[in-house]
VMD Tcl script that builds the backbone (N, CA, C; Angstrom):
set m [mol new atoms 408]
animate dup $m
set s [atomselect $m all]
$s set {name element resname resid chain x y z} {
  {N N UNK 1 A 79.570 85.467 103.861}
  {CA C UNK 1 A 80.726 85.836 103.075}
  {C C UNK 1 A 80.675 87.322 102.721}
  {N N UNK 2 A 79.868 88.212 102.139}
  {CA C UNK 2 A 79.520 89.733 101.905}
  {C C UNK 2 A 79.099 89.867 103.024}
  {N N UNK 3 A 78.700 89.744 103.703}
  {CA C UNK 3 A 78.661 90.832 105.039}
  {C C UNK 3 A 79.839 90.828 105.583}
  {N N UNK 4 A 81.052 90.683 105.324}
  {CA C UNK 4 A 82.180 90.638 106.015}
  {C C UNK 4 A 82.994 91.932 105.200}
  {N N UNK 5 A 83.262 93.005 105.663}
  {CA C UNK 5 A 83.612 94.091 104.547}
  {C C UNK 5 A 84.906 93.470 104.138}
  {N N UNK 6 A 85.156 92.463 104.613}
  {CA C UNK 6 A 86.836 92.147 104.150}
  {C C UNK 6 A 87.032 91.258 103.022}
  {N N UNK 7 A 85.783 90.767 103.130}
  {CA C UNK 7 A 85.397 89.804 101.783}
  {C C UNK 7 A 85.431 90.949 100.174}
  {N N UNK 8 A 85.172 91.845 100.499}
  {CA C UNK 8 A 84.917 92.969 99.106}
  {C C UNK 8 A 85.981 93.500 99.071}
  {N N UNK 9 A 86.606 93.979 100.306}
  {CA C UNK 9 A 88.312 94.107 99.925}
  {C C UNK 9 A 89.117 93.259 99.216}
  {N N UNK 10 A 89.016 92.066 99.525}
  {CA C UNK 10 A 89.654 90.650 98.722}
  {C C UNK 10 A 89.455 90.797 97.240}
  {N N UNK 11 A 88.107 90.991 97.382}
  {CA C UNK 11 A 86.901 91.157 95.954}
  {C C UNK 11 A 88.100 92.321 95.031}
  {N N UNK 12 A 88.144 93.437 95.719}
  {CA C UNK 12 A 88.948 94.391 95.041}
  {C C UNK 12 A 89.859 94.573 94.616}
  {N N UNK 13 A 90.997 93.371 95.875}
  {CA C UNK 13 A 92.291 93.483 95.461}
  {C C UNK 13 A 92.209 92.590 94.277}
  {N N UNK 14 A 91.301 91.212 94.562}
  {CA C UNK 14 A 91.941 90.388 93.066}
  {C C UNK 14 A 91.478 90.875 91.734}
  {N N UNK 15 A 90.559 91.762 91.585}
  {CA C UNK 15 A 90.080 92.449 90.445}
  {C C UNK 15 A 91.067 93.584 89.840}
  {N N UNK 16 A 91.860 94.224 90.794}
  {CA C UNK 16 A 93.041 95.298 90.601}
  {C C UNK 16 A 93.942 94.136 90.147}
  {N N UNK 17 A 94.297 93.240 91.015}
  {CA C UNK 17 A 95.526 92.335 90.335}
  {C C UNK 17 A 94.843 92.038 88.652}
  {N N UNK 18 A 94.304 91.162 88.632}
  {CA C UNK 18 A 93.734 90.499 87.345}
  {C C UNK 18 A 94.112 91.700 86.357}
  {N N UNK 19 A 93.531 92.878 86.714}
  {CA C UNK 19 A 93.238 93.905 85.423}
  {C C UNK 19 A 95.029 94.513 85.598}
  {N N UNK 20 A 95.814 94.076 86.678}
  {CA C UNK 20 A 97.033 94.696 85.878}
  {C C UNK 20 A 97.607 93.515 85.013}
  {N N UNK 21 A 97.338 92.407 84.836}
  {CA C UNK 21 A 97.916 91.731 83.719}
  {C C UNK 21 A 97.862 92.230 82.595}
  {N N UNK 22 A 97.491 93.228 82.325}
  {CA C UNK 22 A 96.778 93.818 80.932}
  {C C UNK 22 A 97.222 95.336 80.917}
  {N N UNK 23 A 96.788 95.900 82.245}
  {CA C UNK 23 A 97.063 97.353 82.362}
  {C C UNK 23 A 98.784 97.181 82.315}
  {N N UNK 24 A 99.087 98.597 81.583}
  {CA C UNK 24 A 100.654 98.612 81.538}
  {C C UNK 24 A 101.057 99.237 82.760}
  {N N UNK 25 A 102.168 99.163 83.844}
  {CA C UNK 25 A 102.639 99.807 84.775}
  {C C UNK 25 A 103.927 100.746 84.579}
  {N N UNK 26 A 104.344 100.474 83.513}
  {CA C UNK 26 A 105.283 101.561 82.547}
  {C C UNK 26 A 105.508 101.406 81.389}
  {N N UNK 27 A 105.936 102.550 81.059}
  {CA C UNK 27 A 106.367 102.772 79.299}
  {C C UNK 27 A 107.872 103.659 79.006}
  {N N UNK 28 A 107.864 103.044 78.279}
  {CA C UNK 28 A 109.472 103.758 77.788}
  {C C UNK 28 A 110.060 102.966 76.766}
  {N N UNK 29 A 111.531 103.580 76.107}
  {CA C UNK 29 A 112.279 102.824 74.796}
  {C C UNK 29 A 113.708 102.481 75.711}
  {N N UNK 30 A 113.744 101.564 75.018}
  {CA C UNK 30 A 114.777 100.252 75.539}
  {C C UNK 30 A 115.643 100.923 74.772}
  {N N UNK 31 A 117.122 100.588 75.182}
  {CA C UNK 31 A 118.617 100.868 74.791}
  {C C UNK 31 A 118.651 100.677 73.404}
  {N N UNK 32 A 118.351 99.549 72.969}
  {CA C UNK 32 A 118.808 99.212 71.566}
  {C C UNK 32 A 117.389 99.970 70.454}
  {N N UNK 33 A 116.869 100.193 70.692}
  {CA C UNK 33 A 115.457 100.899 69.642}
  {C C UNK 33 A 114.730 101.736 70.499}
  {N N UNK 34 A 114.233 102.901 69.242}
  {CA C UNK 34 A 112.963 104.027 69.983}
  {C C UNK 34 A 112.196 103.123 70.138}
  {N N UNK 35 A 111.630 102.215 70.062}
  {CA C UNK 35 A 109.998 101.195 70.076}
  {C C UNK 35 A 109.243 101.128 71.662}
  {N N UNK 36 A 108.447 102.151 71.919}
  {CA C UNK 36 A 107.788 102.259 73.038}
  {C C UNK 36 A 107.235 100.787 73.797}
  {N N UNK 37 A 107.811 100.218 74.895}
  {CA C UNK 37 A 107.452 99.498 75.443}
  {C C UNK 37 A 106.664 99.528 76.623}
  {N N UNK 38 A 105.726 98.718 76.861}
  {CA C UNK 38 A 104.660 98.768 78.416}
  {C C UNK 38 A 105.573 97.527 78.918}
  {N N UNK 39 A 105.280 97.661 80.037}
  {CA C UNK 39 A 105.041 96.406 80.868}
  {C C UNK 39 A 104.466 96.852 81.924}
  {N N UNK 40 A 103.804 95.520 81.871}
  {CA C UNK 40 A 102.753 95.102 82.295}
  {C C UNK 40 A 102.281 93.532 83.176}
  {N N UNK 41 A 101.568 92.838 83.730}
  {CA C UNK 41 A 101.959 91.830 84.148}
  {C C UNK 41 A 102.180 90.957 83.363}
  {N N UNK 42 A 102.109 90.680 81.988}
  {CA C UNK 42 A 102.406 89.908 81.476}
  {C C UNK 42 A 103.969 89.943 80.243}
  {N N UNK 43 A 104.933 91.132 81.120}
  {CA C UNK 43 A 106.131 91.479 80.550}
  {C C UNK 43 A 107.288 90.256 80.830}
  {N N UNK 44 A 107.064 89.840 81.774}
  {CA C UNK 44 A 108.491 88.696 81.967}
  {C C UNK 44 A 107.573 87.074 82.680}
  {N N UNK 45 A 108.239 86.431 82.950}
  {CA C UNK 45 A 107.782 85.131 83.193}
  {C C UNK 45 A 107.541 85.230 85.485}
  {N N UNK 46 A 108.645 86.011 86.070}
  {CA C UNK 46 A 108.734 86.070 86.693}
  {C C UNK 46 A 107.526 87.191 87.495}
  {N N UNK 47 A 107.242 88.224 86.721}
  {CA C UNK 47 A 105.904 89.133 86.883}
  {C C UNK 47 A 104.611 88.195 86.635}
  {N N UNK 48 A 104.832 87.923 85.788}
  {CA C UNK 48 A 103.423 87.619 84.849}
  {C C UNK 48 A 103.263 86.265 86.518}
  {N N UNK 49 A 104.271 85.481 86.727}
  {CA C UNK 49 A 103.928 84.301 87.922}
  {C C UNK 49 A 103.221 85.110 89.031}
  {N N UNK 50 A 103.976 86.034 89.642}
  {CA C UNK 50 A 103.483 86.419 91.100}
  {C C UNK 50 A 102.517 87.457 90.932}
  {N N UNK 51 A 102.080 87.742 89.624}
  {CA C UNK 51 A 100.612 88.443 89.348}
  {C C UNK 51 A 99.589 87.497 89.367}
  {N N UNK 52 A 99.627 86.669 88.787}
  {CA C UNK 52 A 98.467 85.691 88.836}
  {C C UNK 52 A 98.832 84.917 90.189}
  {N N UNK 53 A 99.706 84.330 90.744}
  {CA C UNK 53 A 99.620 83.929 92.185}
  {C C UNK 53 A 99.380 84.939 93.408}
  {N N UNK 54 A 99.216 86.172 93.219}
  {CA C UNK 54 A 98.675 87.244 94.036}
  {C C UNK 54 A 97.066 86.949 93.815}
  {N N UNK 55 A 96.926 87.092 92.154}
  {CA C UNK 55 A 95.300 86.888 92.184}
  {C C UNK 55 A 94.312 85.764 92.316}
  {N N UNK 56 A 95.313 84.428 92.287}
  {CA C UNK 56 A 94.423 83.395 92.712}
  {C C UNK 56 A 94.649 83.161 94.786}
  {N N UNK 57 A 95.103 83.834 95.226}
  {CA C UNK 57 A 96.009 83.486 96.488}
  {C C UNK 57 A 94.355 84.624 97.105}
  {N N UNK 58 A 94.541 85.601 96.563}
  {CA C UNK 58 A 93.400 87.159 97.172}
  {C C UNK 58 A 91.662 86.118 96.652}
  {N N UNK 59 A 91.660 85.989 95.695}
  {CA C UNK 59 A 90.249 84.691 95.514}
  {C C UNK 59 A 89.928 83.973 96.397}
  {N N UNK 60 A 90.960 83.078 96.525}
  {CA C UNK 60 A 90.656 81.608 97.454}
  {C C UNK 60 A 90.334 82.061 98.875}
  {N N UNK 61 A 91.233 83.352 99.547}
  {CA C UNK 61 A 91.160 83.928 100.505}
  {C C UNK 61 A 89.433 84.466 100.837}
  {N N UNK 62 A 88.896 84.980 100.147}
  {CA C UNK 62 A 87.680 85.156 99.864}
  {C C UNK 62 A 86.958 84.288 100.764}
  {N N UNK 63 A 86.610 83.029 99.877}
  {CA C UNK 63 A 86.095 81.601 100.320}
  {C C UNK 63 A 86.686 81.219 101.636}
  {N N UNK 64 A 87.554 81.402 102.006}
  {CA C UNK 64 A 87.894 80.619 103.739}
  {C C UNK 64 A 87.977 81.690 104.866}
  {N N UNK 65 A 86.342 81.972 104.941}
  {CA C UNK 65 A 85.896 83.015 105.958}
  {C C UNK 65 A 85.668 81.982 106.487}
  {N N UNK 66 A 85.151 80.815 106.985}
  {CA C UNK 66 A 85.475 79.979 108.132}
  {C C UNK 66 A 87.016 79.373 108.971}
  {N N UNK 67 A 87.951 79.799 108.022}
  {CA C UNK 67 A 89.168 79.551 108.329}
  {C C UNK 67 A 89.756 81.110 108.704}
  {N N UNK 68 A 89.360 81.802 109.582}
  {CA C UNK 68 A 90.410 82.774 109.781}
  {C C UNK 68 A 91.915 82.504 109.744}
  {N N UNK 69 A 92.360 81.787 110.718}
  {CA C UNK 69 A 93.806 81.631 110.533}
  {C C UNK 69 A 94.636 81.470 109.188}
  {N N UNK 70 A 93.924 80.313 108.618}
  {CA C UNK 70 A 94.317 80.047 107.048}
  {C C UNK 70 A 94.320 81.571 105.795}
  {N N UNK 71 A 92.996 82.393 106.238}
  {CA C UNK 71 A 92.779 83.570 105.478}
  {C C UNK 71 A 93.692 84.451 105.923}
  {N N UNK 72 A 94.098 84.578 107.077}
  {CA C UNK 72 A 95.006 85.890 107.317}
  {C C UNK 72 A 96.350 85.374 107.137}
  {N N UNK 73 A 97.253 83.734 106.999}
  {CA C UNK 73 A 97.870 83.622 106.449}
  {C C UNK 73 A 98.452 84.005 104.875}
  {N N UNK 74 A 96.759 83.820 104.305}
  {CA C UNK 74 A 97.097 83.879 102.599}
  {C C UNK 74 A 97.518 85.336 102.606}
  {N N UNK 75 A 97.044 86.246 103.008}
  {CA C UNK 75 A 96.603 87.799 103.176}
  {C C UNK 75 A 98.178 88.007 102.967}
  {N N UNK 76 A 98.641 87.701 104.504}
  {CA C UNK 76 A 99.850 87.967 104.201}
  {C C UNK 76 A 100.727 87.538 103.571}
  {N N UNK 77 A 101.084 86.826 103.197}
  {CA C UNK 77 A 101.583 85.981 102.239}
  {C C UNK 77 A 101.616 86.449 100.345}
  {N N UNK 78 A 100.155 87.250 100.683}
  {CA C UNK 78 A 99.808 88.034 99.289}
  {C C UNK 78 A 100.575 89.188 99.424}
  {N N UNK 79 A 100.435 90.063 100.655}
  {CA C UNK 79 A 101.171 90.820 101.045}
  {C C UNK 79 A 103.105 91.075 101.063}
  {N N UNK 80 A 103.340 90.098 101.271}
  {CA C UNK 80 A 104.840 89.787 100.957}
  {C C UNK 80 A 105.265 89.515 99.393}
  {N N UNK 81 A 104.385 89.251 98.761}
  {CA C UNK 81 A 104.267 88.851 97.071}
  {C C UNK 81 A 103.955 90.060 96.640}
  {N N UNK 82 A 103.347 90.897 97.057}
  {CA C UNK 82 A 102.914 92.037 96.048}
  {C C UNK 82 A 104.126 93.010 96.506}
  {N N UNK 83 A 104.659 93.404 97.410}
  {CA C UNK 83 A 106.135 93.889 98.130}
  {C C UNK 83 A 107.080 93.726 96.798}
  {N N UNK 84 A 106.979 92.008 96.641}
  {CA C UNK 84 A 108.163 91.177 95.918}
  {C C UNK 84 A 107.693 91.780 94.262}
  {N N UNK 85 A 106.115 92.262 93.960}
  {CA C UNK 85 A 105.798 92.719 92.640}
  {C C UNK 85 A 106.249 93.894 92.656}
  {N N UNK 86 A 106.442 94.349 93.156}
  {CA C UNK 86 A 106.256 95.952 93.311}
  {C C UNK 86 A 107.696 96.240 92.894}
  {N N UNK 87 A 108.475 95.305 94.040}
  {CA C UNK 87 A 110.610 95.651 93.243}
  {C C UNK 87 A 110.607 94.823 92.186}
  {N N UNK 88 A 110.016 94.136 91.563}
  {CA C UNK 88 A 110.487 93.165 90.453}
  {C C UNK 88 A 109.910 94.515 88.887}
  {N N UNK 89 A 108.930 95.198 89.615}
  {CA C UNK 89 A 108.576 95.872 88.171}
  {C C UNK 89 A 109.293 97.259 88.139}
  {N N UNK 90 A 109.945 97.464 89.172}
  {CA C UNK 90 A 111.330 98.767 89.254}
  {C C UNK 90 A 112.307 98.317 88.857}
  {N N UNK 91 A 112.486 96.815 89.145}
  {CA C UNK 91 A 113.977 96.822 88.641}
  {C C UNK 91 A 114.040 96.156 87.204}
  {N N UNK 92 A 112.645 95.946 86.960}
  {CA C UNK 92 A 112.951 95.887 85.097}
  {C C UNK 92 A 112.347 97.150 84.315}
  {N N UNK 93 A 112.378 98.057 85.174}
  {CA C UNK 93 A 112.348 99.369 84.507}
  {C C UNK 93 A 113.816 99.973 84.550}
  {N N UNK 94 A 114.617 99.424 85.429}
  {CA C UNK 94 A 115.832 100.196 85.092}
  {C C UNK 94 A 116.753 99.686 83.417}
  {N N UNK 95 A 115.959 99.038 82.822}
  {CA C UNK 95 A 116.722 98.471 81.597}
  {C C UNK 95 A 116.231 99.702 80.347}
  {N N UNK 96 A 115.663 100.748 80.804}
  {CA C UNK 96 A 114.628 101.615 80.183}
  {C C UNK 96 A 115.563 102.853 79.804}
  {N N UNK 97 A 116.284 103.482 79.008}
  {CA C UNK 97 A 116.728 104.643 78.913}
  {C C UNK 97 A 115.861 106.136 79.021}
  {N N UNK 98 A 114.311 105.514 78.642}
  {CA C UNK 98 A 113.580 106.927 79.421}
  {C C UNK 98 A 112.124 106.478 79.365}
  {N N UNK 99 A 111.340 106.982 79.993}
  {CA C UNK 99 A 109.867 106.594 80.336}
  {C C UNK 99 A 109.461 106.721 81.145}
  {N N UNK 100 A 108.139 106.725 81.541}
  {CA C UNK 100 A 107.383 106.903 82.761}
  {C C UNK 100 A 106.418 106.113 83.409}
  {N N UNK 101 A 106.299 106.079 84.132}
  {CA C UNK 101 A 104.957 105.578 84.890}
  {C C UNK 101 A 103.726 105.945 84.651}
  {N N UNK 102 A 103.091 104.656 84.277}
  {CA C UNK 102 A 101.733 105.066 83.845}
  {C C UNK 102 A 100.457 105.233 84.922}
  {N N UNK 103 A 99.525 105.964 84.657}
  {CA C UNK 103 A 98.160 105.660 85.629}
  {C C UNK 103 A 98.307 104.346 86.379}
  {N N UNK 104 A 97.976 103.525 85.634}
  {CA C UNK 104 A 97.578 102.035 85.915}
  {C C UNK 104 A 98.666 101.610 87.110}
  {N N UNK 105 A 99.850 101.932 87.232}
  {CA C UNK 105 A 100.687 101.734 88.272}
  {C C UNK 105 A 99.871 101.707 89.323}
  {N N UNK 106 A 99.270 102.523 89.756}
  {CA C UNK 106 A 98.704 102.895 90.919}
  {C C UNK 106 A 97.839 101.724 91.580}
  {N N UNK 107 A 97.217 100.492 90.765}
  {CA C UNK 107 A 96.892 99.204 90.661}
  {C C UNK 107 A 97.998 98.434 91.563}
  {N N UNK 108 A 98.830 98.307 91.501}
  {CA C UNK 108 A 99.650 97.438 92.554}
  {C C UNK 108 A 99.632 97.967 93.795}
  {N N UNK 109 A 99.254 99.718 94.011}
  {CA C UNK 109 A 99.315 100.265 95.478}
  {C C UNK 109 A 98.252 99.779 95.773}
  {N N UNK 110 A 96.685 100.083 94.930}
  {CA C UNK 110 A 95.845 99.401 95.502}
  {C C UNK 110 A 95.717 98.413 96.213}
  {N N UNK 111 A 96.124 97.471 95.367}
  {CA C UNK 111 A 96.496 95.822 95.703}
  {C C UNK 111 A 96.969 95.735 97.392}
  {N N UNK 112 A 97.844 96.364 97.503}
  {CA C UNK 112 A 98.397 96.413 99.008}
  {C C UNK 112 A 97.502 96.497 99.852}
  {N N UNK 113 A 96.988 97.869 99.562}
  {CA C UNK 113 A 96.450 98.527 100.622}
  {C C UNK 113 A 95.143 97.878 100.528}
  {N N UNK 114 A 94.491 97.321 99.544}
  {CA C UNK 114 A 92.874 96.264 99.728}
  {C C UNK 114 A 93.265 95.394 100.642}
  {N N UNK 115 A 95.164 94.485 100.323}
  {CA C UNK 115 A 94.956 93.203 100.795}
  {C C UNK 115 A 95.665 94.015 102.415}
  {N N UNK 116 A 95.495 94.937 102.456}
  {CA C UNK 116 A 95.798 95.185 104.122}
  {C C UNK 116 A 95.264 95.614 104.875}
  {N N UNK 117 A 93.791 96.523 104.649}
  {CA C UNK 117 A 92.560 96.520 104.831}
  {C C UNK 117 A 91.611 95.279 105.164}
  {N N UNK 118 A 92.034 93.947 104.716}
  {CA C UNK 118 A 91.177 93.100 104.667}
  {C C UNK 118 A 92.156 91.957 105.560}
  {N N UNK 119 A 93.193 91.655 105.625}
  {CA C UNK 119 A 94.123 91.212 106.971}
  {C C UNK 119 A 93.648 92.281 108.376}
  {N N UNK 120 A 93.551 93.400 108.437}
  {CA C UNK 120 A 93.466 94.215 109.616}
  {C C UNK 120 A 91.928 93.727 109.661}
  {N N UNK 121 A 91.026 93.546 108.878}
  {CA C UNK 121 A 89.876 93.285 109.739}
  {C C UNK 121 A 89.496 91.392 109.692}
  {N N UNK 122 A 90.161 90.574 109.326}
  {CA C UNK 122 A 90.551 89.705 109.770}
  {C C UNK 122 A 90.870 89.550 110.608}
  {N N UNK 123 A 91.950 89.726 111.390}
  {CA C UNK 123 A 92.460 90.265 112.604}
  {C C UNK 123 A 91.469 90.559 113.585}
  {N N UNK 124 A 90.909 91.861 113.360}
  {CA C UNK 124 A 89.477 92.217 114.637}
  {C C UNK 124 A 88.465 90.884 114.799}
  {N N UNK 125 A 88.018 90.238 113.446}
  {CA C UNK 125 A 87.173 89.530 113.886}
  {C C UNK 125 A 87.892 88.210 114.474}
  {N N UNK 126 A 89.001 87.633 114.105}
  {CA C UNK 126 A 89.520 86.722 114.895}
  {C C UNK 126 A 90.172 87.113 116.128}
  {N N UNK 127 A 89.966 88.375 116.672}
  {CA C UNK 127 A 90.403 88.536 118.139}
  {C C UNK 127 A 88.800 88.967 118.543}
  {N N UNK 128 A 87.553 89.273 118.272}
  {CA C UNK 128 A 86.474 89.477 118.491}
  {C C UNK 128 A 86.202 87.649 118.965}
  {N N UNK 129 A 86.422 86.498 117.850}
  {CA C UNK 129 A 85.686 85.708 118.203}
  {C C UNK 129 A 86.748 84.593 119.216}
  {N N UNK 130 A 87.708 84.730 119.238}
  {CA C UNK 130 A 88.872 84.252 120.537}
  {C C UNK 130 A 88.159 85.050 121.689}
  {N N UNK 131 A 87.616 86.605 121.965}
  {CA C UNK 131 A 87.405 86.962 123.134}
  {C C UNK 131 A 85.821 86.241 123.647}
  {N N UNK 132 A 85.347 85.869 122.480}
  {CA C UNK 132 A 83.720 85.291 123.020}
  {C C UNK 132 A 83.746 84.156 123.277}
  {N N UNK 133 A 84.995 83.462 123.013}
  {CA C UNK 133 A 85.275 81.575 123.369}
  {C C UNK 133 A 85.674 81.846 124.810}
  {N N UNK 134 A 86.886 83.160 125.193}
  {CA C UNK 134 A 87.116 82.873 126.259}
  {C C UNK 134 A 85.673 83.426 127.405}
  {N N UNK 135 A 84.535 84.031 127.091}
  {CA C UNK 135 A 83.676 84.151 127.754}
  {C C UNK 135 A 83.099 83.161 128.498}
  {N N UNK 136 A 82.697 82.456 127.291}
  {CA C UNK 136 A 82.008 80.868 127.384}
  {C C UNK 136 A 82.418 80.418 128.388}
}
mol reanalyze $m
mol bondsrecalc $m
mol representation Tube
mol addrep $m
């Protein structure tokens, strides 16, 4: 399972997911009051879902290094979900009359780019071990 560098990518992305439930991905004051707001993954019902189903989806993926096919399914699949996080937390920033993007944003790019790092070498080793069956 760790000797597979794709296993610590997994490792990374679900640790970036997890810690943005908490980390804020913007700040700003809403229309009706100055009152500085974050959000964060746990700002709406619809974030707060496909944050934690990104991070249990990048986990389990982990564990089914005997299942390539099944793992590079989840991968992507995480991959299409974090896409789907990524416009869901822009377009509830447009309810924002001013604010910015925080550091911690940068946590969902991660996320991508771990869980696409770790599909691409998924990939090599399930076309590495398809080319040694067809040896046989």
């Amino acid at each position: 399972m760790i000797q597979r560098i794709q296993s610590i990518w997994l490792l990374l992305a679900s640790i970036c997911t997890f810690c943005s439930l908490q980390l804020p991905f913007y700040s700003g004051s809403l229309a009706n009051n100055n009152v500085v707001v974050f959000v964060n993954g746990m700002y709406s019902f619809p974030i707060s879902f496909v944050t934690i189903v990104i991070g249990v989806l990048t986990t389990i993926s982990i564990f089914l290094y005997n299942n390539r096919p099944l793992q590079m399914r989840f991968c992507l699949f995480s991959l299409i979900l974090e896409s789907l996080l990524i416009f869901l937390y822009f377009t509830q920033t447009k309810q924002f009359i001013s604010g910015t993007l925080s550091l911690s944003s940068i946590l969902q790019l991660l996320v991508f780019f771990f869980v696409l790092l770790a599909f691409r070498g998924i990939f090599k080793d399930h076309k590495i071990v398809k080319e040694s069956d067809r040896l046989r």
